[in-house]
Structures are given as C-alpha cells and as structure tokens.
C-alpha positions in Angstrom: 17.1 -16.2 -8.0 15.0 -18.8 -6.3 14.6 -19.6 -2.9 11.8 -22.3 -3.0 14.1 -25.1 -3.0 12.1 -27.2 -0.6 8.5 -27.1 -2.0 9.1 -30.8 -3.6 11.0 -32.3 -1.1 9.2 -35.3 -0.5 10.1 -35.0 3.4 8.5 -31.5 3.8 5.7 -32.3 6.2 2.0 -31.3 4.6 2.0 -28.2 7.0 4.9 -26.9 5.7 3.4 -27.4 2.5 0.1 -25.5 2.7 2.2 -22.9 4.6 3.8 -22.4 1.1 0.9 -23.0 -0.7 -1.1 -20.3 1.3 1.6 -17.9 1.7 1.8 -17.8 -2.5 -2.0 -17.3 -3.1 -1.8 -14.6 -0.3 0.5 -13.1 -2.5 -1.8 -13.6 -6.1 -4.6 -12.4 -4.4 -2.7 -8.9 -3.4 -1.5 -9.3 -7.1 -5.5 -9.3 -8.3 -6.6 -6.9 -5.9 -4.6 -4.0 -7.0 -5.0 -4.8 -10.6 -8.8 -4.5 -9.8 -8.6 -1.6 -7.1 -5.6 0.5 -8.3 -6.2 2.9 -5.5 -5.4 -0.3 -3.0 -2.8 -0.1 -0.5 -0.6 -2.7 0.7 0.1 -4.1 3.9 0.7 -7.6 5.0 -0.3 -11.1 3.9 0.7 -14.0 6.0 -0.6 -17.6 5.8 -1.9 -18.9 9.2 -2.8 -21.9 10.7 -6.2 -22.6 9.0 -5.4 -20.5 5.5 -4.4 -16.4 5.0 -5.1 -13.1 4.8 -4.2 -9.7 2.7 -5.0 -6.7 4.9 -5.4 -3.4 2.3 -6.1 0.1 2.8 -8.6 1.1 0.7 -11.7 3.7 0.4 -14.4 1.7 0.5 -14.8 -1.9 2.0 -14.5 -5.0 -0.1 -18.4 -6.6 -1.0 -19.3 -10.4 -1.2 -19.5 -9.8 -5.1 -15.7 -8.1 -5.2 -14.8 -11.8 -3.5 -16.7 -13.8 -6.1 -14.2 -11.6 -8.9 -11.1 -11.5 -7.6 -11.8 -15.3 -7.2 -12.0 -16.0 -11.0 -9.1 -13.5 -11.7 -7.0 -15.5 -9.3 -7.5 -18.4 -11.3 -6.5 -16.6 -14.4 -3.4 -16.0 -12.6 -2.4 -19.2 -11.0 -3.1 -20.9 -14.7 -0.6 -18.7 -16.4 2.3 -21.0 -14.2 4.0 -17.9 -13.2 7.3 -18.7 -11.4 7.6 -17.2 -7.7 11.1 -15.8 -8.2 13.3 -14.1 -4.9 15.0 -10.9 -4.8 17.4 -9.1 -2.4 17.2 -5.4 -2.3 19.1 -2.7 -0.4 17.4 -0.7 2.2 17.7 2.8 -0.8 15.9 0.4 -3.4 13.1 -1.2 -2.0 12.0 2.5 -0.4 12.3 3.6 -4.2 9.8 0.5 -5.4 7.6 1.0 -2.7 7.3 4.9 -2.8 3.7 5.0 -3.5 3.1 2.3 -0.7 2.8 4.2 2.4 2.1 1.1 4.6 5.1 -0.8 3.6 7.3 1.8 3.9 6.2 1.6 7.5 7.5 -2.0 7.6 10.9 -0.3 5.6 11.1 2.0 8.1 12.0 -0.3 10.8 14.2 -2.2 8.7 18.1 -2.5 10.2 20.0 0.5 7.9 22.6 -2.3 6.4 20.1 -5.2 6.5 19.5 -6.6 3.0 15.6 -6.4 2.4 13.9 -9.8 0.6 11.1 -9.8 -2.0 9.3 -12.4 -3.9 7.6 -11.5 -7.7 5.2 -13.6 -9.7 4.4 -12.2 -13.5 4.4 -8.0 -12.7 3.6 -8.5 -8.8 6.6 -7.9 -6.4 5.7 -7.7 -2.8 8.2 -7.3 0.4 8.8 -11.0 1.6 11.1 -13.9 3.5 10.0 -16.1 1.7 8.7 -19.2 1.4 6.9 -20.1 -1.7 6.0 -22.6 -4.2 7.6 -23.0 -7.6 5.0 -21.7 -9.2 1.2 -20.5 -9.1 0.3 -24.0 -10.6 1.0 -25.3 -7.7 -1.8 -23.5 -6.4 -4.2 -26.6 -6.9 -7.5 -25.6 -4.7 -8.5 -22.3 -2.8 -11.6 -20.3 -1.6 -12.2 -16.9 -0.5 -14.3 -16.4 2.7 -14.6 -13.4 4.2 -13.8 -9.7 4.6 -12.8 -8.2 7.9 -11.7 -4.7 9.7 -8.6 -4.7 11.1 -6.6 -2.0 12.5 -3.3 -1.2 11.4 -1.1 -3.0 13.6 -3.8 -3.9 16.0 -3.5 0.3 17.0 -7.3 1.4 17.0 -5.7 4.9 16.3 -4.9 3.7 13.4 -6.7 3.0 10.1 -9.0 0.9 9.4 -7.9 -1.6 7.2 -10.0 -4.1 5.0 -8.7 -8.2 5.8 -10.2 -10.7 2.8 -9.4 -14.3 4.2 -9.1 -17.3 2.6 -7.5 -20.8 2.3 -5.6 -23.4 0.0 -5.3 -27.1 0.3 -2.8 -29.3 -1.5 -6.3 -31.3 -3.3 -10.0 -29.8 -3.7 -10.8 -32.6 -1.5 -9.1 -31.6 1.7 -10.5 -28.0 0.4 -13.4 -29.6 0.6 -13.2 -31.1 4.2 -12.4 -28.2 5.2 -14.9 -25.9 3.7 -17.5 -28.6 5.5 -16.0 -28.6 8.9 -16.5 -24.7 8.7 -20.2 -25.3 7.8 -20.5 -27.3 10.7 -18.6 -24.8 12.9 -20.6 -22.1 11.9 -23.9 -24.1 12.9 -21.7 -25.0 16.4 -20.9 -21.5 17.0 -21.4 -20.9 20.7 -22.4 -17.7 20.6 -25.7 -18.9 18.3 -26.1 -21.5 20.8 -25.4 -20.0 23.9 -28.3 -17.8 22.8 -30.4 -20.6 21.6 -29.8 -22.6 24.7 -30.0 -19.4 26.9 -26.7 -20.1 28.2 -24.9 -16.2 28.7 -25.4 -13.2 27.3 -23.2 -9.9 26.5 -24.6 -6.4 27.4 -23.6 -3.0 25.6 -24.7 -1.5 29.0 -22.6 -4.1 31.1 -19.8 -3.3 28.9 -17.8 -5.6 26.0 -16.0 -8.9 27.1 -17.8 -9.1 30.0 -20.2 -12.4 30.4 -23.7 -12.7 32.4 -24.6 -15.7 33.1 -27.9 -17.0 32.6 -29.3 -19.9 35.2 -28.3 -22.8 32.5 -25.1 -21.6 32.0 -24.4 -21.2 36.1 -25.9 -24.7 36.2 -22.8 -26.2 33.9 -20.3 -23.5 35.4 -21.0 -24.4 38.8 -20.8 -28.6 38.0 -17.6 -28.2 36.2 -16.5 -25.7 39.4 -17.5 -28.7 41.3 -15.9 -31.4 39.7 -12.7 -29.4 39.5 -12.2 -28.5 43.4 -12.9 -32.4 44.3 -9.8 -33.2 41.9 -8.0 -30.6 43.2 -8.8 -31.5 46.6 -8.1 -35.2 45.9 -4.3 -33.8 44.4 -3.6 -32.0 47.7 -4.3 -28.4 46.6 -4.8 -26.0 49.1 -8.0 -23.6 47.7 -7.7 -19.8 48.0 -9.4 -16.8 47.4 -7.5 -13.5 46.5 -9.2 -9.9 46.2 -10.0 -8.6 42.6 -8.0 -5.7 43.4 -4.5 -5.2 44.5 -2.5 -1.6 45.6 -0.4 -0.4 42.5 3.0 -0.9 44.8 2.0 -4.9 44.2 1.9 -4.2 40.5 4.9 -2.6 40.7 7.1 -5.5 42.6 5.7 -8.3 40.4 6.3 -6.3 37.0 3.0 -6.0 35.6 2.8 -2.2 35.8 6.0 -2.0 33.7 5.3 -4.9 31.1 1.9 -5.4 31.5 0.2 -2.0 32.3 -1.5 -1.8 28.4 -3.6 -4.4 29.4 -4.7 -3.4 32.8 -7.7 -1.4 33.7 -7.0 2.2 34.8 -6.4 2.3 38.4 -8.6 3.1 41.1 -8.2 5.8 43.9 -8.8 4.8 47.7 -7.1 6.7 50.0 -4.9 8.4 48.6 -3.3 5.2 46.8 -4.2 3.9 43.5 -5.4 0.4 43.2 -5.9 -2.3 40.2 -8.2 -5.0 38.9 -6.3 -7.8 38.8 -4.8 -9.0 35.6 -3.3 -12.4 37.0 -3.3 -14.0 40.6 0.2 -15.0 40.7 0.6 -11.9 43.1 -1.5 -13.4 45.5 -0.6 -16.9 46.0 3.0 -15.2 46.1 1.7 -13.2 49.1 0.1 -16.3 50.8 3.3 -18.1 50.7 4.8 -15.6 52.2 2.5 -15.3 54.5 4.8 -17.5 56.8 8.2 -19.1 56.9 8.4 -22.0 55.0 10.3 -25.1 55.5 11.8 -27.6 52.9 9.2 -30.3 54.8 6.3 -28.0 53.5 7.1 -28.4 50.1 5.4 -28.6 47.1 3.0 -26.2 49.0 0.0 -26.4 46.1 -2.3 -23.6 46.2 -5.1 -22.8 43.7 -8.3 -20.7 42.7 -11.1 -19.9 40.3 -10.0 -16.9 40.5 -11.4 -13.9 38.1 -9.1 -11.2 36.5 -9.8 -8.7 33.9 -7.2 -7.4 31.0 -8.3 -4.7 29.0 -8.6 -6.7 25.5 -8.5 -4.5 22.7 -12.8 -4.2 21.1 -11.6 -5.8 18.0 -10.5 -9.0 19.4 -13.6 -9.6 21.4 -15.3 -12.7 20.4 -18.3 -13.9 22.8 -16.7 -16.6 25.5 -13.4 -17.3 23.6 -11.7 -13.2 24.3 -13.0 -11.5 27.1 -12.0 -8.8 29.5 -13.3 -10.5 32.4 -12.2 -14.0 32.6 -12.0 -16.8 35.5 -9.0 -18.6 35.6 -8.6 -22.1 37.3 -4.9 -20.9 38.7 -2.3 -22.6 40.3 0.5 -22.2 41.9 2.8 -24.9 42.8 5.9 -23.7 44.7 8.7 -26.9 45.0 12.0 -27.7 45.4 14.5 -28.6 42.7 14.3 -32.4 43.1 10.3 -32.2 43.2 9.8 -30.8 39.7 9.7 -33.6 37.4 7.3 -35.4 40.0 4.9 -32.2 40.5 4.9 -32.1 36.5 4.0 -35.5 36.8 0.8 -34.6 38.8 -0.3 -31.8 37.0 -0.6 -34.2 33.6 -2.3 -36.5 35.6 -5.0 -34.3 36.7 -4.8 -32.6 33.1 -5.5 -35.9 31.0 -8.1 -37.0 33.8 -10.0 -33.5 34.0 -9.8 -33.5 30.1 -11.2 -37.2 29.8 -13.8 -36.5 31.7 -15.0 -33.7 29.5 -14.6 -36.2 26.2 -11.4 -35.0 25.1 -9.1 -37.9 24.8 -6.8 -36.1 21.4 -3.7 -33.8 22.2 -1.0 -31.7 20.7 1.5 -30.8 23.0 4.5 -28.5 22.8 7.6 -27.3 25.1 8.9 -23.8 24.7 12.6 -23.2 25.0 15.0 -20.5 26.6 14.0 -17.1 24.4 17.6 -14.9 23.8 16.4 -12.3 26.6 15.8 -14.4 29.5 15.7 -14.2 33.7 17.2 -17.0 35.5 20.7 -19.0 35.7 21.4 -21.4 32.9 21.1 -24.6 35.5 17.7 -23.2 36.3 16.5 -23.5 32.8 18.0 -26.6 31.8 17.0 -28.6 34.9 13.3 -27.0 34.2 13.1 -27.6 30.3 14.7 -31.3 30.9 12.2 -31.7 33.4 9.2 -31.1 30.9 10.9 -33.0 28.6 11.4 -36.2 30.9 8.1 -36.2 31.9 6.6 -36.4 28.7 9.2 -39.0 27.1 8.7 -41.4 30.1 5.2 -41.4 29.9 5.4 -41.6 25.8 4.1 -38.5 25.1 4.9 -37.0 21.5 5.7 -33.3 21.8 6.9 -30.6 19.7 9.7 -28.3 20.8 9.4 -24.5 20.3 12.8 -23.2 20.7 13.5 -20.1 22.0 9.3 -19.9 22.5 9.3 -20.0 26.1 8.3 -16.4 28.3 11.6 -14.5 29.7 10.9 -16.0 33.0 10.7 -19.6 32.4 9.7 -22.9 30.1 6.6 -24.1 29.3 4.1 -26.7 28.2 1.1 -26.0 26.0 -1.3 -28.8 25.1 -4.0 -28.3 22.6 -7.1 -30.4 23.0 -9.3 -31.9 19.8 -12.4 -31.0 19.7 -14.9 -33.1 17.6 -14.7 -32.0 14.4 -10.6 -31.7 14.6 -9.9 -28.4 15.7 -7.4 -27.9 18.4 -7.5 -25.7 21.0 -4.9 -24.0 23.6 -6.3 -24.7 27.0 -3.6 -26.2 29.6 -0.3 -24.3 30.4 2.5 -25.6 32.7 4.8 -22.5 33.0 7.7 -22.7 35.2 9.2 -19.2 36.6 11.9 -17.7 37.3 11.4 -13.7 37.9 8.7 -13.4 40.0 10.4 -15.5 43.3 13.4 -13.5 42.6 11.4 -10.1 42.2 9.4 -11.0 45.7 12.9 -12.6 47.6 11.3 -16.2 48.1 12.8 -18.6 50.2 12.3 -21.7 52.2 14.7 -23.3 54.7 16.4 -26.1 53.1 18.1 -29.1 55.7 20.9 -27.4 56.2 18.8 -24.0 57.9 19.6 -22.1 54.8 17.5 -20.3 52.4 17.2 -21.4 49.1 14.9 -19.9 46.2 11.7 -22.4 45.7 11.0 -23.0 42.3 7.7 -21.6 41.3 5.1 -23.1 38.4 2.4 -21.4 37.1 -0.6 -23.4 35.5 -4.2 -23.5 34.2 -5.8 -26.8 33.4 -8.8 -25.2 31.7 -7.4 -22.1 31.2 -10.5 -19.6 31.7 -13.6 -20.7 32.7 -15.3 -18.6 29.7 -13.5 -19.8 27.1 -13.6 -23.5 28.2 -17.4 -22.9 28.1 -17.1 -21.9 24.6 -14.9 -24.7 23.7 -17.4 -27.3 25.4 -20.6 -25.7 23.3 -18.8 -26.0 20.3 -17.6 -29.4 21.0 -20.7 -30.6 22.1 -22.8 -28.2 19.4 -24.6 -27.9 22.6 -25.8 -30.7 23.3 -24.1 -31.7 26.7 -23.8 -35.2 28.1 -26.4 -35.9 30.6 -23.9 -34.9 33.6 -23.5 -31.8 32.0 -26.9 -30.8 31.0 -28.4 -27.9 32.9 -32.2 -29.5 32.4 -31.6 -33.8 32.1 -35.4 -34.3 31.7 -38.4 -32.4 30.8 -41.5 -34.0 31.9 -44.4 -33.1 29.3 -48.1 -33.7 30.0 -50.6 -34.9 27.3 -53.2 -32.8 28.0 -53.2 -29.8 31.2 -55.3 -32.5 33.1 -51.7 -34.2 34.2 -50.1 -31.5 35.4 -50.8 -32.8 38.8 -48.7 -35.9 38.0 -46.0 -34.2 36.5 -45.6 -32.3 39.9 -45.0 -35.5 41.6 -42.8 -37.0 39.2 -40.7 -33.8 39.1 -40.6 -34.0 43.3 -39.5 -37.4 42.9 -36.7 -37.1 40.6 -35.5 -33.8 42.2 -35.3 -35.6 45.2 -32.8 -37.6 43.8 -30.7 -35.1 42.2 -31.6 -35.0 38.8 -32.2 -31.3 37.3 -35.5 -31.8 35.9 -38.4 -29.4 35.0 -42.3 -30.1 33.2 -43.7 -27.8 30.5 -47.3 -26.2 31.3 -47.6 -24.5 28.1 -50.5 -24.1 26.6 -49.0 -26.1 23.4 -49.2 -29.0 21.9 -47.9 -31.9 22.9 -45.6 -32.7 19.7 -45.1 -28.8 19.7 -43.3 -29.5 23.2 -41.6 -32.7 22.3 -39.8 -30.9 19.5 -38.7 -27.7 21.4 -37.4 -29.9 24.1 -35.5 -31.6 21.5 -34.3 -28.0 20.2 -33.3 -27.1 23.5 -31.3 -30.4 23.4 -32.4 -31.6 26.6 -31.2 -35.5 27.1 -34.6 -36.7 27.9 -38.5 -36.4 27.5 -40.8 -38.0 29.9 -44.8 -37.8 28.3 -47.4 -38.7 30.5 -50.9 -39.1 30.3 -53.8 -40.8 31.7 -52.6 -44.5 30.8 -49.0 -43.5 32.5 -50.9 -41.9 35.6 -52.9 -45.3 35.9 -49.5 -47.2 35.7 -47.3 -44.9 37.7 -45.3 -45.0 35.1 -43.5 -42.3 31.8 -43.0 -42.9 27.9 -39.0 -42.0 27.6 -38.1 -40.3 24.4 -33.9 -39.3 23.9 -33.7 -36.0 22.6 -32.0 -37.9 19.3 -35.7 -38.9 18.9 -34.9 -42.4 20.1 -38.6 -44.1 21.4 -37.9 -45.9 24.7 -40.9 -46.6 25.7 -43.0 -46.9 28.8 -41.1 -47.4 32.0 -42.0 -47.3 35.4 -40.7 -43.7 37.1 -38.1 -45.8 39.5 -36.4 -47.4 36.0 -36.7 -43.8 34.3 -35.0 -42.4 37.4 -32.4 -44.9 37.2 -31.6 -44.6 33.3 -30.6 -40.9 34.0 -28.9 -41.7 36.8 -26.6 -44.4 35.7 -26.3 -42.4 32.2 -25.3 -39.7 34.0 -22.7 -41.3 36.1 -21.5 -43.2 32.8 -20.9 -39.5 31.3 -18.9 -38.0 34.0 -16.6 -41.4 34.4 -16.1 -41.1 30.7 
C-alpha cells in the first residue's frame, strides 16, 4: 500500500517537496546506519526546515570518517530505486516488530490502545512513520551529511545521551549546492566567532551559561539600538516602564506561570518568609501598572513598554551564544485597548515593526497568523474579532501571510513575522499576541460610556524580540561589519610615524566633539600593520596622517573595503561620516 500519492503532483509546492525528499533519506540513512552499527538503536528522524536528522542510541559516538561511509552506502541504496511502501499495524504487532527497539517502544507506549499504528519500508528497512514520502529512493537526487550531535532523549538531560547525524537533500545538486555555500558563509558569519573577533560579548563558566557580558563595543551598539528604539516608541505614544526582576511567588501564581511555566523558572528566592522569582516575562507587571488606577474608556489604548530583562531556565543543551540564553532583554509591550481599537493598534505596531526593521536593513518578510488551538480561553466572538482583526490588517495593507490553524497559544491569536537576513535565512523576531487569560485571571476592567465595566483587550508584543538574540541576528547579517550608525568605533585615526601622535589627539578632539565614536592607534606597529587590523576589526573608516597631512590640516581616508579616498581636509572627513552615518540609520 502506498501513501505517497502527492510526490508528483505538479501543484505540491517545492517545500512540500524537500519535506518528502528529506523525510525519505532520513529514513535510508537509519536504514545504513544499523546495517553498519548493528548494535544501533532507533529513535526519531524528522525532516526540518533546513534538512533532517536520525537521533540513535549507540555505544560510542559517530566520527567524521563513519559520516564519509554511511554517505557512499546511502547512495548504494537510493540507486537500487527501492519503492517507499506504507503499512498499518495494530498496537500488538508493531510492539512485536520493534521488541528489540527499546526507544520506539517508548513512542508505542503512548500510542492510543485501539489506534492503528503507521509504518513506511524501503528494501528490508521498516521504521514507525505518518508518512510522507517519495515514490522511491531515486527520487533522492542530491544530499550531504554534516554533522553529529548530542542530544538527550526527549530533550530530558536524565536521559541518555543520544548521537543526532544531520543532514540535507535538495530536489537538484545545484540548490544542494547553494545551500552547502550559504552554510560556508554562515559559518564564517557566525556571531559567536565574531563577537569574539570584534570583542563584542563574551560568556563566562564562572558567570554561569546563557548569561551575556557585554564588552564596551557591544554596549556601544546595545545602547544605540536602545536609543533609537525608545524615540520610536516615544514618537508612537508609549508610555516607558521599568518593572523589578523579581516578583512574590503569589504573582506567579495569579498570572499562571507557576503552574504552566514553573520548569522554566529559576528556583525561588526566600525573603521574609515568602518566596520570590526572577522574572520569566513582564506581562505581570504592566498588568499591575494598569491596575494601578481606574481606567476609563477615554484612556484607551493605554501603551506601555520596557527593555525589560527576564531569565528562563533554558535547558544547557540548547544554549547557543546570543541566539538561547537564560538571561534575555525583551523590548515588551503591552497595549491594553478596546474592541473597536484593535485593528487600528495592530495597524501601529506594523508600522513601527516595518520602520524599526528598515532601519536595521531588513526590508524581506514572512509573516504568519496562528489560529484558535482545540484547548482554548476566551469566548468564540473574542477570537474571531481578534484573528479577523490580524487578518484585516495585513490584507488591507497587501501583506501576503500564511495561516497556521489551530497554531495560536490557548490564550489568544498571533502574528509571527520572520525577517531575511542577507544570505536568505529567516528569522523569528516580531510577535503580536493578543490575550485572553491573563485580563480575566487579574479581573481587568475599564469603564466603558455607559459607567460599566468591560474587560480591555490585552496584546502582547516584541518588535525585536530579545535584545541578545537580535544582536546575534544583526552580526550575522552584517558578518560584522555594521553600517557606520551602528559601528561602535566609525574611524580610527592612524599616525605614520609616533611623531603625529600629537595630531591625531586633536583630530580625535575634534570629531568627538561632534559625535562621531572615533579612537587613534599608538601602537608600536607598522603603519600597513594598523591599516589592516583596522580593516579586520571592520571599522568603517581609516584616517592616516603624517607630516604632509599635519602641514595641510588635513587626513588620507581609506573605507575599510580598502577603498582609497584620498586626502581631505578634517571638516570634509567629518562630514563624510556624518552624512554616511545619517544615510545608514534613515535606510
């Protein structure tokens, strides 16, 4: 029986199609792997977004060289055209076939009792499965092996270690190819190599994991993009708050997190005689400030925001520099409305999102709404006037979106867009969450024209999302080298001999004076020697003087792309940052 009946269709969209094509080499490389390894273990092999994984239990972890042969067996394989064929088993007969596979007959286990149980087999491989596939292996046209990884058994640290080999598949070696580049180039973008390079951040073993210090260049861009965020927000009528990082447990307990939430708190901690939390989100907060007086319909939307830092106990192997933290500074907001403000408050937050993002050089988005799950909080006319709200928005302003049904939180709708970074991945920054449980969990109101109380409708939303992980994203997008506004040095003066440091003093007053971050190397180096680690240290531009430019009053102006400008008097050289500067952050 075959259940692959759409792999040709000529309307499946291509990420439909790798998701077969990467879900069946998942499946031939757990097919090589315990042809090769007998003493393998199974667990689970899904396709993802960027290619797949196998995770196996096995004695001794997977080398580079084990990659490099179960590579050329695959291909063995996937030319024999086996067909992937379907089966449907009873609960009794797939515990029978898998008796010697204790990690599957976890997955068995909690298996319905009456629930017929799916399976897909190519040549003498048969693995537990929904399914879908390709017709056959041949259709596996080009794939790569990448890596190994640990990964816990079902992300449980108690549990084993198993080994993960990743990999992907394209529909054609060229987009293999692409792709295979573009991770090149994201390896050489990686921010955690460049945040060391640049001397950015750093992590500390003695600080603790997922927790970020922040070295003078990095506060430099932190506090700029801090900057440019409260002007916006002031501009959009926020009102800008700060909360406390801790909160008493009883708060905890009223807005749910200690019940749904608690695994991924920090422990609490005892002050007189009550027990007290970091904070995991500030929605508790701006709840309390609203409530902090009686609110009329006339004060509404009341917008109130922060950069506000929490901390969620992240579990070690997820960690990963800037982008999964346990200490992470949201840029938070909380817009609290009535029902016939929604659609024009969602309006505003795009506006700000597409004009915070433009200015940062993303101009690309993906964008998807997230439906009513099964389990929800919230009337039905609460949801729908929400969801058709997003919706609206979007199709009035012609925005393509995706929906996700049934993807939204129990408590409300959402909008997730992505931003493109430049070399084409997407990333999950801004969130426009509407909410239903927490006003009804903290008895909300506001007086509505009639003096009665009505339940305000509450959104939740990040622009950036953390401040941490945008940092990442703008390092990689940037491969660190920031646009002038950004930059935490925009020019390094560099004297020809030690002679000019004198001048280099002056011209460093001068420009300083005139707000551009600038700084002159005294080394005891060679010129060209400083030229090029300026350059390294990506700096937007080089000002070299010596005796002729001391004469003239004057600077030769290299770029850091190695672009010559010339010799320019220090007012034009002041100028040229300036203006490129202002050019960057109106971008």
């Amino acid at each position: 029986m075959n259940k692959n009946d759409n792999s040709s269709n000529p309307n499946s969209t291509i990420e439909e199609k790798r998701k077969r094509i990467r879900h069946s080499t998942a499946h031939v490389m757990a097919d090589v792997v315990t042809q090769m390894f007998p003493e393998a273990k199974l667990a689970i092999g899904p396709p993802t977004n960027d290619g797949f994984y196998y995770d196996f239990l096995i004695p001794k972890p997977f080398t580079n060289e084990d990659l490099e042969k179960i590579e050329k067996k695959m291909a063995k394989v996937i030319n024999s055209n086996f067909s992937f064929e379907y089966h449907e088993y009873t609960k009794k007969e797939i515990i029978e076939q898998n008796k010697d596979e204790p990690l599957k007959l976890e997955i068995i286990d909690g298996i319905p009792e009456n629930e017929t149980i799916s399976t897909y087999s190519h040549g003498n491989f048969e693995d537990l499965c929904a399914g879908p596939h390709v017709e056959s292996t041949k259709e596996i046209i080009a794939f790569k092996l990448l890596n190994v990884a640990g990964a816990y058994w079902k992300g449980d640290e108690s549990r084993p270690m198993l080994q993960r080999i990743y990999g992907t598949a394209f529909e054609s070696q060229d987009a293999l190819d692409t792709h295979l580049s573009n991770l090149e180039e994201a390896k050489k973008r990686d921010h955690r190599k460049l945040g060391k390079e640049l001397d950015l951040f750093s992590i500390d073993d003695q600080v603790g994991s997922g927790l970020i210090i922040w070295h003078p260049n990095g506060a430099i861009i932190r506090t700029l993009i801090e900057d440019m965020w409260k002007k916006e927000h002031y501009l959009s009528n926020y009102n800008l708050i700060f909360t406390p990082h801790v909160g008493k447990a009883n708060l905890w307990e009223t807005s749910g997190h200690l019940e749904f939430f608690k695994e991924n708190m920090f422990s609490a901690i005892e002050m007189d005689n009550v027990d007290y939390y970091l904070k995991p989100m500030n929605c508790p907060f701006h709840i309390k400030y609203y409530q902090s007086d009686i609110r009329s319909y006339r004060d509404l939307p009341l917008r109130t925001s922060e950069i506000g830092t929490v901390y969620r106990y992240e579990r070690a192997g997820v960690l990963h520099g800037l982008l999964r933290v346990r200490g992470l500074t949201q840029d938070d907001a909380h817009i609290f409305c009535r029902p016939d403000q929604v659609e024009e408050e969602i309006n505003g937050v795009l506006d700000l999102t597409l004009k915070i993002m433009h200015t940062f050089g993303f101009n690309d988005f993906s964008i998807k709404i997230s439906t009513k799950p099964t389990k929800a909080v919230g009337e039905d006319e609460k949801w729908e006037l929400a969801t058709n709200s997003l919706k609206n928005t979007l199709e009035k302003r012609n925005i393509e979106y995706e929906i996700d049904e049934g993807g939204g939180a129990f408590y409300g709708p959402k909008i997730d867009i992505h931003i493109k970074d430049a070399i084409g991945r997407f990333w999950q920054c801004t969130t426009v969450q509407f909410d239903f449980n927490l006003p009804h969990r903290f008895g909300l109101t506001y007086i509505d024209d009639n003096g009665k109380e009505n339940q305000p409708f509450m959104i939740h939303r990040t622009l950036l999302g953390s401040l941490e992980r945008f940092f990442g994203i703008l390092i990689e997008h940037y491969a660190g080298a920031f646009p002038t506004w950004l930059a935490p040095i925009q020019a390094m003066i560099i004297p020809i001999t030690d002679k000019h440091y004198e001048y280099c003093k002056e011209i460093s007053e001068k420009l300083s004076a005139n707000n551009i971050r600038v700084k002159y190397d005294t080394r005891n180096e060679r010129m060209n020697y400083k030229i090029r680690d300026a350059q390294n240290k990506k700096i937007p531009y080089m000002i070299i003087v010596g005796d002729k430019e001391i004469d003239t009053k004057s600077g030769s102006l290299r770029k850091r792309t190695g672009e010559n400008i010339g010799v320019l008097s220090i007012d034009d050289i002041q100028n040229m940052i300036l203006e490129d500067s202002l050019q960057n952050n109106n971008s």
